[in-house]
PDB file of N, CA, C and O in Angstrom:
ATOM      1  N   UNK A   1     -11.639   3.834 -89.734  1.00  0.00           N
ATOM      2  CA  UNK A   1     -11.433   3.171 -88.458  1.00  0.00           C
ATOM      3  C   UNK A   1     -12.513   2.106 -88.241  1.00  0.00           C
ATOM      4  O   UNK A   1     -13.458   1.940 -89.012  1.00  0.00           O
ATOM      5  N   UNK A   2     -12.298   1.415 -87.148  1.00  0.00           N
ATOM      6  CA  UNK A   2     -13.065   0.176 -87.455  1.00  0.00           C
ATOM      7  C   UNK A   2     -13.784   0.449 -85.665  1.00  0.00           C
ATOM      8  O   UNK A   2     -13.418   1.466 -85.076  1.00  0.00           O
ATOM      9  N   UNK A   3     -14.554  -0.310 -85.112  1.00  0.00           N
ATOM     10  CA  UNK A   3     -15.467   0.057 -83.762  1.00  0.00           C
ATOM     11  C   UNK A   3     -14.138  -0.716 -82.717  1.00  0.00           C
ATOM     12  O   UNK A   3     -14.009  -0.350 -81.548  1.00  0.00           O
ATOM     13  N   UNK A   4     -13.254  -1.762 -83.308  1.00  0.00           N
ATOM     14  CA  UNK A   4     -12.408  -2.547 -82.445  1.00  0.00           C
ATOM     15  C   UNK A   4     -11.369  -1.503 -81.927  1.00  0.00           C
ATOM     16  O   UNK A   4     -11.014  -1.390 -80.753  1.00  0.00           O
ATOM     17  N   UNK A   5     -10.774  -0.476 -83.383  1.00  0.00           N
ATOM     18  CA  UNK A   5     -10.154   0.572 -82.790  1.00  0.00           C
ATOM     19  C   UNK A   5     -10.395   1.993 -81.878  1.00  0.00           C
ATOM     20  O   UNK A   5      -9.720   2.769 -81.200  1.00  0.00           O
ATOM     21  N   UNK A   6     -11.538   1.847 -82.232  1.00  0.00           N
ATOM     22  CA  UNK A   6     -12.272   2.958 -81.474  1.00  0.00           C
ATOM     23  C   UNK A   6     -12.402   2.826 -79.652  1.00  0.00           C
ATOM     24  O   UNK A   6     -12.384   3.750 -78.839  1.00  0.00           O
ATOM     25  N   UNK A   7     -12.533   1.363 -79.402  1.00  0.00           N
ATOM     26  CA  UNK A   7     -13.147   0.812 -78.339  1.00  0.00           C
ATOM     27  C   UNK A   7     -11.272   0.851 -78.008  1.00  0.00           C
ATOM     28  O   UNK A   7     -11.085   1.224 -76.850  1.00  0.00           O
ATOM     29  N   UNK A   8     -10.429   0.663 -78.485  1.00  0.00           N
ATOM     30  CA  UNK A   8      -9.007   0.817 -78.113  1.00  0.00           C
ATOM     31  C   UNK A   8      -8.308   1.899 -77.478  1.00  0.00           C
ATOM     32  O   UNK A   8      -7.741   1.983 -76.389  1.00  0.00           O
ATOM     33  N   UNK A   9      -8.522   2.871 -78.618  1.00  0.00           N
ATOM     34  CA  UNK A   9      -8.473   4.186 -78.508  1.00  0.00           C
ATOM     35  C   UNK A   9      -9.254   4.964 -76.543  1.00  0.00           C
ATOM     36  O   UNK A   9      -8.629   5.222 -75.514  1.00  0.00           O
ATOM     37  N   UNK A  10     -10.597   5.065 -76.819  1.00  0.00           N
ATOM     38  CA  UNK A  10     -11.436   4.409 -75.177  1.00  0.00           C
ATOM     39  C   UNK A  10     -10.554   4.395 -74.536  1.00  0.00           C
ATOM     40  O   UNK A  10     -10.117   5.405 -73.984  1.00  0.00           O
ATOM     41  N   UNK A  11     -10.026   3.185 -74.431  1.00  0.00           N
ATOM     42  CA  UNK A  11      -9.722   2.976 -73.173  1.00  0.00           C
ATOM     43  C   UNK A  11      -8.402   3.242 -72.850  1.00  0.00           C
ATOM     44  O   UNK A  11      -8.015   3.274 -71.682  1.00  0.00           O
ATOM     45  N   UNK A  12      -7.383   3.514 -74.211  1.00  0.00           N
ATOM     46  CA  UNK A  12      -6.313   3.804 -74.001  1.00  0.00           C
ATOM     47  C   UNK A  12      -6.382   5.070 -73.424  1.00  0.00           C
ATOM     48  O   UNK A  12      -5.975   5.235 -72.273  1.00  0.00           O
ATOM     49  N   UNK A  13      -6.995   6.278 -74.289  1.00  0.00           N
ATOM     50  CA  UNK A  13      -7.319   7.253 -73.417  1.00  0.00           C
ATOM     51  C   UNK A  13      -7.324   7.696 -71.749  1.00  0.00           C
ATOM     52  O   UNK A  13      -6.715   8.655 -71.275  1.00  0.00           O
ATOM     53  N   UNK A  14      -7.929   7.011 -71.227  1.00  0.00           N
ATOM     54  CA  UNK A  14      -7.989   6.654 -69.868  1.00  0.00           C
ATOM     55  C   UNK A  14      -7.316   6.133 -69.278  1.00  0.00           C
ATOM     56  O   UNK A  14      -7.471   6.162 -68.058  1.00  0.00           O
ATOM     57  N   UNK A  15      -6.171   5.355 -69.893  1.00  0.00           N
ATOM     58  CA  UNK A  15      -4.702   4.709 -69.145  1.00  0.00           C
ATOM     59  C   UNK A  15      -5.572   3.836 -68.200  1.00  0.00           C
ATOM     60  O   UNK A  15      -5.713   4.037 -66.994  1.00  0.00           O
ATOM     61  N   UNK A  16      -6.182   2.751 -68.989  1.00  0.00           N
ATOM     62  CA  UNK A  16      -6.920   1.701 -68.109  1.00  0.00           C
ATOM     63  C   UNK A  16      -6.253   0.293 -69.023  1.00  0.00           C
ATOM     64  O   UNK A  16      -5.791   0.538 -70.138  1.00  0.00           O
ATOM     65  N   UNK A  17      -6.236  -0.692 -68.673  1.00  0.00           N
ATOM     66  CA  UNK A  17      -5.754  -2.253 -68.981  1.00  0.00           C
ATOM     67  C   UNK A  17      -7.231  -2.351 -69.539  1.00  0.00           C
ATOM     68  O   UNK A  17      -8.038  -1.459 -69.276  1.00  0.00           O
ATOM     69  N   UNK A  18      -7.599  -3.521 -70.363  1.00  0.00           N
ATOM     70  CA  UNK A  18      -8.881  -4.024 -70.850  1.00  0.00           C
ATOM     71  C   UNK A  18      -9.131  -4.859 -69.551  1.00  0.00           C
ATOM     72  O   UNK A  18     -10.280  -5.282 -69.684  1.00  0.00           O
ATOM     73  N   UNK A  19      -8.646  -5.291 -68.404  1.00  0.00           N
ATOM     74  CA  UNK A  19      -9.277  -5.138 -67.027  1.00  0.00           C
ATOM     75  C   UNK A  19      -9.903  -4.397 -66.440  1.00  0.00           C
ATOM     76  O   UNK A  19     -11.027  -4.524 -65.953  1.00  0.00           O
ATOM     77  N   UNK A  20      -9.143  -3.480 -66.447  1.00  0.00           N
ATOM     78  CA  UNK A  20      -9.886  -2.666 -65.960  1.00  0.00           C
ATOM     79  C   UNK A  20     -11.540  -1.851 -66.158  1.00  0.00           C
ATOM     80  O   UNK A  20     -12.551  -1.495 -65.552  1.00  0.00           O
ATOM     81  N   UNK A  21     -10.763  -1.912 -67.712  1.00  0.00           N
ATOM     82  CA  UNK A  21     -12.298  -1.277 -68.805  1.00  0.00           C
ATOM     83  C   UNK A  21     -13.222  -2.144 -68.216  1.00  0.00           C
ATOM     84  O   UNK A  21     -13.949  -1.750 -67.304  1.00  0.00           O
ATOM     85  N   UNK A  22     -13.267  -3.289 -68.649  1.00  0.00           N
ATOM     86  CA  UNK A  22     -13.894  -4.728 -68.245  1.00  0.00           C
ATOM     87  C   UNK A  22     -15.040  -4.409 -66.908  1.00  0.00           C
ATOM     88  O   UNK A  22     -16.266  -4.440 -66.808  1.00  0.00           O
ATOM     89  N   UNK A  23     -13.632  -4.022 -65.766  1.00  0.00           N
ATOM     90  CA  UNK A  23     -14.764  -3.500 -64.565  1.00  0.00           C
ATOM     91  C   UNK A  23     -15.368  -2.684 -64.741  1.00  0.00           C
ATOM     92  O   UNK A  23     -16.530  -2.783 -64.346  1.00  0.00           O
ATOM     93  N   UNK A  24     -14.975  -1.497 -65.381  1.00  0.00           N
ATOM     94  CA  UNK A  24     -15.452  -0.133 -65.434  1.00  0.00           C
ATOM     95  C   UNK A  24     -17.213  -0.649 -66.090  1.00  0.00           C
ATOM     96  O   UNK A  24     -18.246  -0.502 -65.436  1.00  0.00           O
ATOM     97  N   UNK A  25     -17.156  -1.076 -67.095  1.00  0.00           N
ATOM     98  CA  UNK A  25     -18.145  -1.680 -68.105  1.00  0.00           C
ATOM     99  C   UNK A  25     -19.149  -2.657 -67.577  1.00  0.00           C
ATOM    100  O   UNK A  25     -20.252  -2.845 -68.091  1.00  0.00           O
ATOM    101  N   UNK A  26     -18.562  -3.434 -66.223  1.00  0.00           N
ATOM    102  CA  UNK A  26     -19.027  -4.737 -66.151  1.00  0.00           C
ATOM    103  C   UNK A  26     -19.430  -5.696 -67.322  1.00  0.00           C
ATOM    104  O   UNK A  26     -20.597  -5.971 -67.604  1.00  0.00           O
ATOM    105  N   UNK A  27     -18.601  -6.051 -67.806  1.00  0.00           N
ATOM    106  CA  UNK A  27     -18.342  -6.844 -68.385  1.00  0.00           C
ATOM    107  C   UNK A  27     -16.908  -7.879 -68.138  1.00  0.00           C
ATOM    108  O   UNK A  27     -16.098  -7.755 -67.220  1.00  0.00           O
ATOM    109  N   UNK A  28     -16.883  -8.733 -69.054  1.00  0.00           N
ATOM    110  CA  UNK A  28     -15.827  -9.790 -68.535  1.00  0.00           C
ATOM    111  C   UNK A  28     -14.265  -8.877 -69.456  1.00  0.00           C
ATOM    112  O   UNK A  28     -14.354  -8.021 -70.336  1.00  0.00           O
ATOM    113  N   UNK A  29     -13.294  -9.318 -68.994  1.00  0.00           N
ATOM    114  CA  UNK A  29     -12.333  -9.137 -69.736  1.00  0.00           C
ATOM    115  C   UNK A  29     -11.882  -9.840 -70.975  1.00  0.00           C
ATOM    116  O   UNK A  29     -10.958  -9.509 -71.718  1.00  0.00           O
ATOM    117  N   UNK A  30     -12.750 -10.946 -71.086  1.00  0.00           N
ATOM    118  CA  UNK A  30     -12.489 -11.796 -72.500  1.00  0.00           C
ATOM    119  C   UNK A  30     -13.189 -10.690 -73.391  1.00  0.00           C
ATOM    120  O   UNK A  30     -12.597 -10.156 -74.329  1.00  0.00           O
ATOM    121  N   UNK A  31     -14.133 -10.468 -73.133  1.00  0.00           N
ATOM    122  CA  UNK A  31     -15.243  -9.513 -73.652  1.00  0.00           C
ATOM    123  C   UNK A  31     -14.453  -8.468 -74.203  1.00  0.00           C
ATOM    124  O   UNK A  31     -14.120  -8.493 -75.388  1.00  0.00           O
ATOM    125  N   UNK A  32     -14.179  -7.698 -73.554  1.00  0.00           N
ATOM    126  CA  UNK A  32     -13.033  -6.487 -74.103  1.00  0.00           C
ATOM    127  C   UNK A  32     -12.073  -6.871 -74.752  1.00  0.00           C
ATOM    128  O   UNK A  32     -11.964  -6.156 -75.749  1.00  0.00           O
ATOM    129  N   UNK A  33     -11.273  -7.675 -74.705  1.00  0.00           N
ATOM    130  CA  UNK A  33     -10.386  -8.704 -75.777  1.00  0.00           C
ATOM    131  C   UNK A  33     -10.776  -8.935 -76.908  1.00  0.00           C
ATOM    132  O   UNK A  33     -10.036  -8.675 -77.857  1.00  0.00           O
ATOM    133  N   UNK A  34     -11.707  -9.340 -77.052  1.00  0.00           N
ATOM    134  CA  UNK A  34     -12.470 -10.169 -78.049  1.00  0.00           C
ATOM    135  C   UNK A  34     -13.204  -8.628 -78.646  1.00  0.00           C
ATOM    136  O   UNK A  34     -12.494  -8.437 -79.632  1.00  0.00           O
ATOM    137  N   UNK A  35     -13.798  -7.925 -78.624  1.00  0.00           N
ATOM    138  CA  UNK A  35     -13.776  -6.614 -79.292  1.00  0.00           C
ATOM    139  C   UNK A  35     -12.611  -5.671 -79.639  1.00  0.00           C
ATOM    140  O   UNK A  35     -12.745  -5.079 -80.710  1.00  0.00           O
ATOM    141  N   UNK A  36     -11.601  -5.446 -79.002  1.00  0.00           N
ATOM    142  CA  UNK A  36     -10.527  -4.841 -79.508  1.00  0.00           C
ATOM    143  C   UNK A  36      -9.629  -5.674 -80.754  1.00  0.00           C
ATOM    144  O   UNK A  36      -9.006  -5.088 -81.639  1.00  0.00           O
ATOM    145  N   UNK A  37      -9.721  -7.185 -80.600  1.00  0.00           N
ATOM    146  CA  UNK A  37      -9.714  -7.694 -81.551  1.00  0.00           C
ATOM    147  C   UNK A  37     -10.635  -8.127 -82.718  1.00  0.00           C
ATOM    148  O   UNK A  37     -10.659  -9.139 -83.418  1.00  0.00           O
ATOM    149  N   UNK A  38     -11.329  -7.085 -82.682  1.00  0.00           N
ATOM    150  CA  UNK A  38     -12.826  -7.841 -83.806  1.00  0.00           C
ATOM    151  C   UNK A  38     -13.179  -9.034 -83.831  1.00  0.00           C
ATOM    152  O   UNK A  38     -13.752  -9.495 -84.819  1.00  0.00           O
ATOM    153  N   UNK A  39     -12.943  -9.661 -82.900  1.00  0.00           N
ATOM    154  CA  UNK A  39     -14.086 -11.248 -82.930  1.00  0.00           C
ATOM    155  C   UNK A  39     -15.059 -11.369 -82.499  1.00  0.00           C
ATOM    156  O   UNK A  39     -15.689 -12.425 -82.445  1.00  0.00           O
ATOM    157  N   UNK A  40     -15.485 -10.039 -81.993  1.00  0.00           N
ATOM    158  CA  UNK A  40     -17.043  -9.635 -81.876  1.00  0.00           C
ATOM    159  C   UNK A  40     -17.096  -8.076 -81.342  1.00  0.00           C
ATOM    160  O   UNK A  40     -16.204  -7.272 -81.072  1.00  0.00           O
ATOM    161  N   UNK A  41     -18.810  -7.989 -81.302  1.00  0.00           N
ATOM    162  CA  UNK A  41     -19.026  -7.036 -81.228  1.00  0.00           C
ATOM    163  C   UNK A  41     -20.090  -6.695 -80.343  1.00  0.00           C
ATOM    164  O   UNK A  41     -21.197  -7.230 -80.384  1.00  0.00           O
ATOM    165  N   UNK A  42     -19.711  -5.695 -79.449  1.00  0.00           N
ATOM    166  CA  UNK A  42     -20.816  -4.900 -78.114  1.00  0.00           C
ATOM    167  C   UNK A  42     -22.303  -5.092 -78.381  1.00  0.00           C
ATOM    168  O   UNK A  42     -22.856  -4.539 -79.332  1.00  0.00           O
ATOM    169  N   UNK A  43     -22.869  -5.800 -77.615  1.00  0.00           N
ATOM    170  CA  UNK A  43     -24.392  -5.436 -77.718  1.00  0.00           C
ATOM    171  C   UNK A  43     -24.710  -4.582 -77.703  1.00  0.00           C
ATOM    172  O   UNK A  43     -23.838  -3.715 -77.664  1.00  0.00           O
ATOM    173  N   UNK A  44     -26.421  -4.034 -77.723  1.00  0.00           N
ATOM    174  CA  UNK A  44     -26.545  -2.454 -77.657  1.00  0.00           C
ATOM    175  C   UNK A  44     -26.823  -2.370 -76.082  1.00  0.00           C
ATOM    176  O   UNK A  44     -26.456  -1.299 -75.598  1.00  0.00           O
ATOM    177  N   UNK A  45     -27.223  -3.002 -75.454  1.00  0.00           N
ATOM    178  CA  UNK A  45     -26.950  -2.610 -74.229  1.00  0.00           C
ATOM    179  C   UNK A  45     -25.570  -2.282 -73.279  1.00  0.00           C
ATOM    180  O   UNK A  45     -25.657  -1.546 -72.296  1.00  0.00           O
ATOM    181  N   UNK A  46     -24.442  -2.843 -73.641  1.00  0.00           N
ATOM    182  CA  UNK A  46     -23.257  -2.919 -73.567  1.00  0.00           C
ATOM    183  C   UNK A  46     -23.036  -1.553 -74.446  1.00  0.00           C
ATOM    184  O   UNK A  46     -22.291  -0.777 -73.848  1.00  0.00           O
ATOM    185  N   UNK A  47     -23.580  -0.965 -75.958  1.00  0.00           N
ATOM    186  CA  UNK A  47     -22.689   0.188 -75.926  1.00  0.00           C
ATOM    187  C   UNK A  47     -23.016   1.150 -75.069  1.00  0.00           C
ATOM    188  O   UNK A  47     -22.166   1.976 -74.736  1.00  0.00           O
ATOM    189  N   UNK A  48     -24.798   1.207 -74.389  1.00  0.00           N
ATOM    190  CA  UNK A  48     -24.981   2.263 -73.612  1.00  0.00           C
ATOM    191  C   UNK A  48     -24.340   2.635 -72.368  1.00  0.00           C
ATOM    192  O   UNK A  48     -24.297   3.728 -71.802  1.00  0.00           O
ATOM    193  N   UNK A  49     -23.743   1.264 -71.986  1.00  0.00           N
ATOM    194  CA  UNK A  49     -22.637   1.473 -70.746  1.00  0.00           C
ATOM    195  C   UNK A  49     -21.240   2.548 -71.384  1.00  0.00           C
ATOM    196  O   UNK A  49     -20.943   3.533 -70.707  1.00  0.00           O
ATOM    197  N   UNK A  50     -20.544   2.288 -72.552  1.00  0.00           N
ATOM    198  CA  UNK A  50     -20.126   2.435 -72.930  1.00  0.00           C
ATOM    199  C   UNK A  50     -19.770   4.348 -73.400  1.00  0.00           C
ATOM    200  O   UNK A  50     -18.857   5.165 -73.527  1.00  0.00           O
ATOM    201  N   UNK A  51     -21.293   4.177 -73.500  1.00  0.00           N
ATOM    202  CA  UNK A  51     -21.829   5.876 -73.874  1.00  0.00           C
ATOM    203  C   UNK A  51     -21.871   6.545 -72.449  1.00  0.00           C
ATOM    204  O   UNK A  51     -21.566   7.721 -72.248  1.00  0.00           O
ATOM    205  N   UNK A  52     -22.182   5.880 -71.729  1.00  0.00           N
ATOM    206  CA  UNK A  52     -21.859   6.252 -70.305  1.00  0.00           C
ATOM    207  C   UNK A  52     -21.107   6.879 -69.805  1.00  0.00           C
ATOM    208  O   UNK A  52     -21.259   8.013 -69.351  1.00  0.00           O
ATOM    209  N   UNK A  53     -19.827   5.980 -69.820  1.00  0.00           N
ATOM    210  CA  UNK A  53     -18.601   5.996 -70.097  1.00  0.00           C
ATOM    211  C   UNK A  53     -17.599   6.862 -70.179  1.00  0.00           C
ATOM    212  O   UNK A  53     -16.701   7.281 -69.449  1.00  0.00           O
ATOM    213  N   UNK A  54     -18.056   7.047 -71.448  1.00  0.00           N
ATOM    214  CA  UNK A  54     -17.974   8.706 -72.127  1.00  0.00           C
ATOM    215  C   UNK A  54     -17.967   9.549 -71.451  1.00  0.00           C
ATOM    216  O   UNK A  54     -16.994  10.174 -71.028  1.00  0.00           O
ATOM    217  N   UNK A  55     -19.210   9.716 -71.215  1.00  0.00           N
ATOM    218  CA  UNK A  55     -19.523  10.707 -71.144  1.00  0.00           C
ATOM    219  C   UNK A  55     -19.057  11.388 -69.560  1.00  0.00           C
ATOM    220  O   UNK A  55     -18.739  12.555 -69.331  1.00  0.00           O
ATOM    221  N   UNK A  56     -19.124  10.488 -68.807  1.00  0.00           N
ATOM    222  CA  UNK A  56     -18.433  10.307 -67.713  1.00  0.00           C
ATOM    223  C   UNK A  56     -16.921  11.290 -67.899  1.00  0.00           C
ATOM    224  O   UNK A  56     -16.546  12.436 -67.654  1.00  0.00           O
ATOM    225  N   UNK A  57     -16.438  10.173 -68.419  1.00  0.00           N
ATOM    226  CA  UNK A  57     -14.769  10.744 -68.775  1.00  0.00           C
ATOM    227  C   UNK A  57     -14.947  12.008 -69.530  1.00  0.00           C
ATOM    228  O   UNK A  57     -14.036  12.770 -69.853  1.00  0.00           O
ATOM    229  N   UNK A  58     -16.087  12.140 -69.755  1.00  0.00           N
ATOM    230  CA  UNK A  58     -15.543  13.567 -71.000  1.00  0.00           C
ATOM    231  C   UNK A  58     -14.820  12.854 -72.520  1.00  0.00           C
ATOM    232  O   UNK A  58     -13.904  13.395 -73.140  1.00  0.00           O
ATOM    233  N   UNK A  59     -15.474  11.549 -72.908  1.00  0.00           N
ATOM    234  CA  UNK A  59     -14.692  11.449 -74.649  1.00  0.00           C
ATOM    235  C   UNK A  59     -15.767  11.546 -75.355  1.00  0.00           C
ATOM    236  O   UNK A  59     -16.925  11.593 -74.941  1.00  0.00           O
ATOM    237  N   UNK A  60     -15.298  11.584 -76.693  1.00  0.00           N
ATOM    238  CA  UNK A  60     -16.200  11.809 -77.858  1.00  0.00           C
ATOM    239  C   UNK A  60     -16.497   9.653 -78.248  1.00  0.00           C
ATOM    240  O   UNK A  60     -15.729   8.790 -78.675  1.00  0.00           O
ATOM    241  N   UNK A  61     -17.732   9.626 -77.877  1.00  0.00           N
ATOM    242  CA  UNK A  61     -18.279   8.492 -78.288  1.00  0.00           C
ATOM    243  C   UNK A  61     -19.194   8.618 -79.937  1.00  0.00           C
ATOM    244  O   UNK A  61     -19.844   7.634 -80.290  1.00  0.00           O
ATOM    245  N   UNK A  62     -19.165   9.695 -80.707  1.00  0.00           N
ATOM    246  CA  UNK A  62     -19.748   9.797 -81.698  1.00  0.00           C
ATOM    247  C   UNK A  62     -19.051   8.721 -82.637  1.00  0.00           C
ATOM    248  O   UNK A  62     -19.777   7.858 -83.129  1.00  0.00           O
ATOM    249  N   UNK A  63     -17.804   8.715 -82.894  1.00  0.00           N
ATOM    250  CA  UNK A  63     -16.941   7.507 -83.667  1.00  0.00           C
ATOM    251  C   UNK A  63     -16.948   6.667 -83.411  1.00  0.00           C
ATOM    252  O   UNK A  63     -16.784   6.004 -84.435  1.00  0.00           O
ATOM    253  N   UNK A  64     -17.063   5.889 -82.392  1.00  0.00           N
ATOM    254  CA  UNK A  64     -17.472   4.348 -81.645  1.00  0.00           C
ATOM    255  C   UNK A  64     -18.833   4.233 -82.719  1.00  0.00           C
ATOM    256  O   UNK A  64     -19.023   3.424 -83.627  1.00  0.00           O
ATOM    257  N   UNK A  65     -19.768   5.469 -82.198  1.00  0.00           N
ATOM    258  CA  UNK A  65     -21.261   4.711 -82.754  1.00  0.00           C
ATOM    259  C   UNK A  65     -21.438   4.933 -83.719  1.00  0.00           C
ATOM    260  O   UNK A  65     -22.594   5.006 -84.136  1.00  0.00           O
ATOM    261  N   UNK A  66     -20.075   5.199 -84.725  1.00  0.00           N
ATOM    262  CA  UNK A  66     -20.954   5.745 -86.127  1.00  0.00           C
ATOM    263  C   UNK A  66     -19.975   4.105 -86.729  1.00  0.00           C
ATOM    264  O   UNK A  66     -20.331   3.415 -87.684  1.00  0.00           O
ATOM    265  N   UNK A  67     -18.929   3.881 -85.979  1.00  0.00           N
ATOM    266  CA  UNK A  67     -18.010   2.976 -86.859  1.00  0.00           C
ATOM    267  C   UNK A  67     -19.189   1.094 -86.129  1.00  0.00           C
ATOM    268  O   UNK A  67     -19.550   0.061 -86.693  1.00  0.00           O
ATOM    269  N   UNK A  68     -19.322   1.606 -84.800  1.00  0.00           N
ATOM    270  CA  UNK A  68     -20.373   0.233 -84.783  1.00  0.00           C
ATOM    271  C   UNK A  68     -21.377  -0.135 -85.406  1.00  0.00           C
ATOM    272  O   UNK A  68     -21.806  -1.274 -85.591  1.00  0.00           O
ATOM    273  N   UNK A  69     -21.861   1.109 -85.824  1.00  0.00           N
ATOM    274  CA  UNK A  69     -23.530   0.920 -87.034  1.00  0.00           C
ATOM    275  C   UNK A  69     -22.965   0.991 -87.880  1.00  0.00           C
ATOM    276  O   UNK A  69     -23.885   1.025 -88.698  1.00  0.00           O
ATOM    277  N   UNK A  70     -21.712   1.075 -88.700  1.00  0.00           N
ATOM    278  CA  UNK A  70     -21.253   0.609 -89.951  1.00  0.00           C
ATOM    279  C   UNK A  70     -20.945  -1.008 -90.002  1.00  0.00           C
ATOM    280  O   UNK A  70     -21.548  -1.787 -90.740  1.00  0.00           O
ATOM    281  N   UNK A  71     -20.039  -1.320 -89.209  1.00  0.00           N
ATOM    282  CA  UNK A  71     -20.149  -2.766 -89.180  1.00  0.00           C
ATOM    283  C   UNK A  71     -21.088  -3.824 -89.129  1.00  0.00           C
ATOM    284  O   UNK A  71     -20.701  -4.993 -89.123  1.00  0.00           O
TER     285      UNK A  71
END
């Protein structure tokens, strides 16, 4: 799996739009676009929101951070 699918997976989970994620994250919605499509990739401050997130919702963020430090 790749960190674009992982970050997909996320948010599909949660039955959220990449708008929504976007707010959830504060971040922009191009932003979430543009990672679910691999044309870039989360800062590390951006994944700790992310890990947040998680953890919040109750998901397993271990595959996000093992497939983002592979890339």
């Amino acid at each position: 799996m790749t960190y674009s699918t992982e970050i997909k997976k996320l948010r599909r989970k949660c039955f959220l739009s990449q708008e929504a994620f976007a707010r959830e994250l504060e971040v922009s919605f191009s932003s979430v676009n543009r990672w679910e499509g691999g044309r870039s990739k989360p800062n590390i401050m951006t994944m700790k929101k992310i890990k947040d997130f998680c953890e919040t919702h109750h998901l397993d963020f271990s595959e996000l951070e093992k497939t983002w430090n592979e890339n």
